[in-house]
Each structure stands twice: as structure tokens, then as C-alpha cells.
C-alpha positions as CSV (number, residue, x, y, z in Angstrom):
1,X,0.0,0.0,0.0
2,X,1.1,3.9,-0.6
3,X,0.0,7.0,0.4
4,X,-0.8,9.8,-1.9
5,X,-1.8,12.9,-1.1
6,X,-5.3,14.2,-3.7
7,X,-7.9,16.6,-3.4
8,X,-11.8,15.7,-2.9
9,X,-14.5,16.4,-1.3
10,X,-13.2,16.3,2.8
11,X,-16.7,18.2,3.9
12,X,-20.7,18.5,3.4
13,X,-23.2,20.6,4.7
14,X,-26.7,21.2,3.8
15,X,-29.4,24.2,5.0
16,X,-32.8,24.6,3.7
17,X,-34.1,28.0,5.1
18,X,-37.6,29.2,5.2
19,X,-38.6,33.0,6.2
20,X,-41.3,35.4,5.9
21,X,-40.1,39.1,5.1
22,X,-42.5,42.2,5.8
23,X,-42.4,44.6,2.6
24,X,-44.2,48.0,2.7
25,X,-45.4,49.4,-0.8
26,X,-46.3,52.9,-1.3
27,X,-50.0,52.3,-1.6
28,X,-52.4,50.9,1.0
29,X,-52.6,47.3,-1.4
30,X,-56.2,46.1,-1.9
31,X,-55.1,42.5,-3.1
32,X,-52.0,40.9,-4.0
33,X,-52.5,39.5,-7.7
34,X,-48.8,37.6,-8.1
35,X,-45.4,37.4,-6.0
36,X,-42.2,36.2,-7.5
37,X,-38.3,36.2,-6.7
38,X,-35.9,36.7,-8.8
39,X,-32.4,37.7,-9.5
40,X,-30.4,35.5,-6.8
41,X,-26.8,36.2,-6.3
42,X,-24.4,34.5,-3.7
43,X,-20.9,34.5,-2.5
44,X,-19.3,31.7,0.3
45,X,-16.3,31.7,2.9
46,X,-15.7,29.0,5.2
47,X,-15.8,30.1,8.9
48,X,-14.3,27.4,10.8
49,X,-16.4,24.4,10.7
50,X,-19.1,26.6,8.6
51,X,-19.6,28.3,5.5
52,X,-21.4,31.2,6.0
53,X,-23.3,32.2,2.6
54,X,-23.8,36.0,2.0
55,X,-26.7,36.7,-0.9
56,X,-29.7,38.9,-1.9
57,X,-32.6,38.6,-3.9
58,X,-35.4,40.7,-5.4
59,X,-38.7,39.8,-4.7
60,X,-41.4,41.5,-6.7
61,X,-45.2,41.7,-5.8
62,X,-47.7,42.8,-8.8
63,X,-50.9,44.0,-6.5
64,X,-54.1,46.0,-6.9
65,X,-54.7,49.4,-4.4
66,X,-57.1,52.1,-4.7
67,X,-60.2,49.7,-3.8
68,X,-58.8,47.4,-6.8
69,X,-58.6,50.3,-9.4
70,X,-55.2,50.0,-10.2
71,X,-52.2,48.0,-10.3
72,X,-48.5,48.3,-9.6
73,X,-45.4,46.1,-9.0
74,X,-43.7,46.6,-5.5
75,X,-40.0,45.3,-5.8
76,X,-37.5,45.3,-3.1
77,X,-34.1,43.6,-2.9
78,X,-33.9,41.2,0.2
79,X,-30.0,40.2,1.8
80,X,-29.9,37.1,3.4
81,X,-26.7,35.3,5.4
82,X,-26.9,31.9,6.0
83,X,-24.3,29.7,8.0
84,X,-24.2,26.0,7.2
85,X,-22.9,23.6,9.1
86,X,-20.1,21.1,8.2
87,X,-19.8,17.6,8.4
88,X,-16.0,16.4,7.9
89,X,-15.1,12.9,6.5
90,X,-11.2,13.7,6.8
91,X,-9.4,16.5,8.1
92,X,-7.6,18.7,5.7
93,X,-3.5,17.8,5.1
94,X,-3.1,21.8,3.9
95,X,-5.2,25.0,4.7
96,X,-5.7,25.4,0.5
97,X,-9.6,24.8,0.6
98,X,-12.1,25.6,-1.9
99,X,-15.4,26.3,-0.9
100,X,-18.5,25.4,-3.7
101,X,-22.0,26.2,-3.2
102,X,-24.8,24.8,-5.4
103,X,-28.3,26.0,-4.8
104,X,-31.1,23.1,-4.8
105,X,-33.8,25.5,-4.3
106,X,-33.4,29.5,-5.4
107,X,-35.5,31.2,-3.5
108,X,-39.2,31.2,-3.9
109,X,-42.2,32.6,-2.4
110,X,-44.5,30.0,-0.8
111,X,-46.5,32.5,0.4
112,X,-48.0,36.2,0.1
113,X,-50.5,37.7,2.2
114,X,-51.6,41.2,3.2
115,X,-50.8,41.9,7.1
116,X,-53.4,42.7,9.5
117,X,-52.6,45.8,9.4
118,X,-53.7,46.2,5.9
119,X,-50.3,48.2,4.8
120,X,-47.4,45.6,4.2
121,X,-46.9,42.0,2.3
122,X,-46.0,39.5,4.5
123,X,-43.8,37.2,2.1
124,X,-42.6,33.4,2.9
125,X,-39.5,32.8,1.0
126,X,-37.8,29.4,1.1
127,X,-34.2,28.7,-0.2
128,X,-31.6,25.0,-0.2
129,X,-28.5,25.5,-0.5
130,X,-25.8,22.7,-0.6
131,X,-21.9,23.5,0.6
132,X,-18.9,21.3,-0.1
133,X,-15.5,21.8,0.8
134,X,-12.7,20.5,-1.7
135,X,-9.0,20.3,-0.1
136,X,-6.1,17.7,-0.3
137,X,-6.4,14.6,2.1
138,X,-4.5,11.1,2.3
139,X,-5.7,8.0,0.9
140,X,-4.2,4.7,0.2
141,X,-3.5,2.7,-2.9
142,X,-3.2,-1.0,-3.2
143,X,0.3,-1.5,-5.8
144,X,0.0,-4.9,-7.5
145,X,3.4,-6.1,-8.7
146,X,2.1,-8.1,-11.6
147,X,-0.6,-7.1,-14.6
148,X,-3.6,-6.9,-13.5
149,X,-6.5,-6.7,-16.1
150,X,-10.2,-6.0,-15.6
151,X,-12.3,-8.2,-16.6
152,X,-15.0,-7.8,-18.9
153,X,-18.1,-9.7,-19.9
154,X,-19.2,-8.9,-24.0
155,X,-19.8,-11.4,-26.9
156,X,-17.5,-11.8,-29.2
157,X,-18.0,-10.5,-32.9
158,X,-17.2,-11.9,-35.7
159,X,-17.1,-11.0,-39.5
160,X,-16.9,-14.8,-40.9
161,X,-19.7,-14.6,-43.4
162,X,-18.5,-11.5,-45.1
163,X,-17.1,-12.4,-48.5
164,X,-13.3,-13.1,-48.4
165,X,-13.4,-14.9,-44.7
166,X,-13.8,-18.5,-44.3
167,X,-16.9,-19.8,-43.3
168,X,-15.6,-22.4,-40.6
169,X,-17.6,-22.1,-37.1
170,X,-17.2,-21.9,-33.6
171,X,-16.1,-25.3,-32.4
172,X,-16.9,-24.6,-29.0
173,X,-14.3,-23.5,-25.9
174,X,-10.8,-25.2,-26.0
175,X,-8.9,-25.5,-22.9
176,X,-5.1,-23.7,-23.3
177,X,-3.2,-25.6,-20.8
178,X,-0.7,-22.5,-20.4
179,X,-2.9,-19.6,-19.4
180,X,-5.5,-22.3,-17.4
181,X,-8.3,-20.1,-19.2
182,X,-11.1,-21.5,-21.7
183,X,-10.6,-19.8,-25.7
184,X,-12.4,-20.1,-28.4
185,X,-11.5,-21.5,-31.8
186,X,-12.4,-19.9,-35.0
């Protein structure tokens, strides 16, 4: 066996976050005829065993007002910091990490209501993100001193009845005393 030293994936963490934001148009809305989020940027930095996610988003709400005689879209941008927690499967060798973030879920409204109060949006807004940490680690191969080949299962093809070839057949497996493997004769 041997050491090498390679670079994988030596941490995981996963966060699915779920909050309601309170947005406050300009006019008194009468109903809220659509809500969607859009725009979602993100950066990542690890923070000892987190990573701490720093990103925004602009959530947009097309509504009625004026006792539903008009319409307008209310947009505000919303920033958001999330900190995920890691799970280690081997120590890093070196402090050379690289931090990758993929988002399972951008964030989307679940929700959009009118408050009691009659004068904001009260917005649910879920996100999933997924956070891996690549840095070098130790692993061990297995060194075999002789050839080693794979072995494969696949039938054999053969071109005997084009024209030119002869049309002799498969005889059936013939022992080859040498390699202590069966062959075929053609």
C-alpha cells in the first residue's frame, strides 16, 4: 500500500431556510395578484467548521390598491446570510480549501398575504443550499506487482460470413493448458 496525497470532497453541509419578510409598498394594497423572486446572487467563505453564505434577492409583488382600481409592482431587494454547518469525513493535510456552493432551491415565495394591518406584504420565501469543501487529504492505494487486467463480460463479434473470410464455425471452448483459461477457436 502507498500514500498519496489528492484533493476531494473532505466536507458536506446542507441548510434549507424558510422566512417570511414584511415589505411595505407605497400604496395601501387592496389584493396581491402575483409574487415572485428573482435575481439571486451568492458568495461563500468558510468560517471554521461553517460556511457562511452572503446573498440577496429581489422579490417582486404585482398588487391591486385604490379599492382594486389600479395596479402596480412593488420590488425590493432582500439580503440574506446563511451559515451551514459542516460535516467532515477527513481532516484537511493543507489550509488550501475551496469552498463550492450549489443551490437546490433558489429562492421562492410560498406565500404572500396582506398583514393585519392592511399596509405591508408579509412574504414566505424558502431557499436549499448545498456547501462542499474541496481540499487535499491522504488516501491509500493498493500496488500490484504483476498485470492486473479487468475483466470484462461482452460477446465476441465476428465477420466470418463476409465475403473473403472463411466460413468455418465456432467449435466450442478449448482448454489452453498455459494460461489455465477456456478460448475459443475460430
Amino acid at each position: 500500500m502507498r500514500q498519496i496525497v489528492t484533493k476531494t470532497v473532505i466536507a458536506k453541509g446542507k441548510k434549507r431556510t424558510e422566512d417570511t419578510v414584511n415589505l411595505r409598498p407605497p400604496n395601501s394594497p387592496t389584493s396581491i395578484l402575483g409574487c415572485w423572486v428573482i435575481n439571486h446572487t451568492h458568495q461563500a467563505k468558510k468560517v471554521g467548521k461553517y460556511i457562511e453564505v452572503t446573498g440577496k434577492f429581489d422579490v417582486n409583488v404585482w398588487y391591486s390598491h385604490q379599492d382594486h382600481s389600479k395596479t402596480s409592482v412593488f420590488t425590493e431587494s432582500i439580503p440574506y446570510k446563511d451559515r451551514i454547518r459542516l460535516h467532515y469525513r477527513d481532516e484537511p493535510t493543507s489550509g488550501h480549501e475551496e469552498v463550492i456552493v450549489d443551490v437546490i432551491q433558489h429562492p421562492n415565495c410560498t406565500e404572500a398575504v396582506i398583514s393585519e394591518c392592511g399596509e405591508k406584504f408579509c412574504i414566505t420565501i424558502e431557499r436549499e443550499l448545498v456547501a462542499e469543501v474541496v481540499g487535499e487529504t491522504k488516501v491509500c492505494i493498493s500496488v500490484h506487482p504483476q498485470s492486473f487486467e479487468e475483466e470484462w463480460k461482452f460477446s465476441d463479434e465476428s465477420s466470418s460470413h463476409e465475403p473473403g473470410h472463411s466460413h468455418s464455425r465456432n467449435q466450442g471452448p478449448v482448454h489452453d493448458n498455459k494460461k489455465g483459461k477456456e478460448s475459443s477457436s475460430f
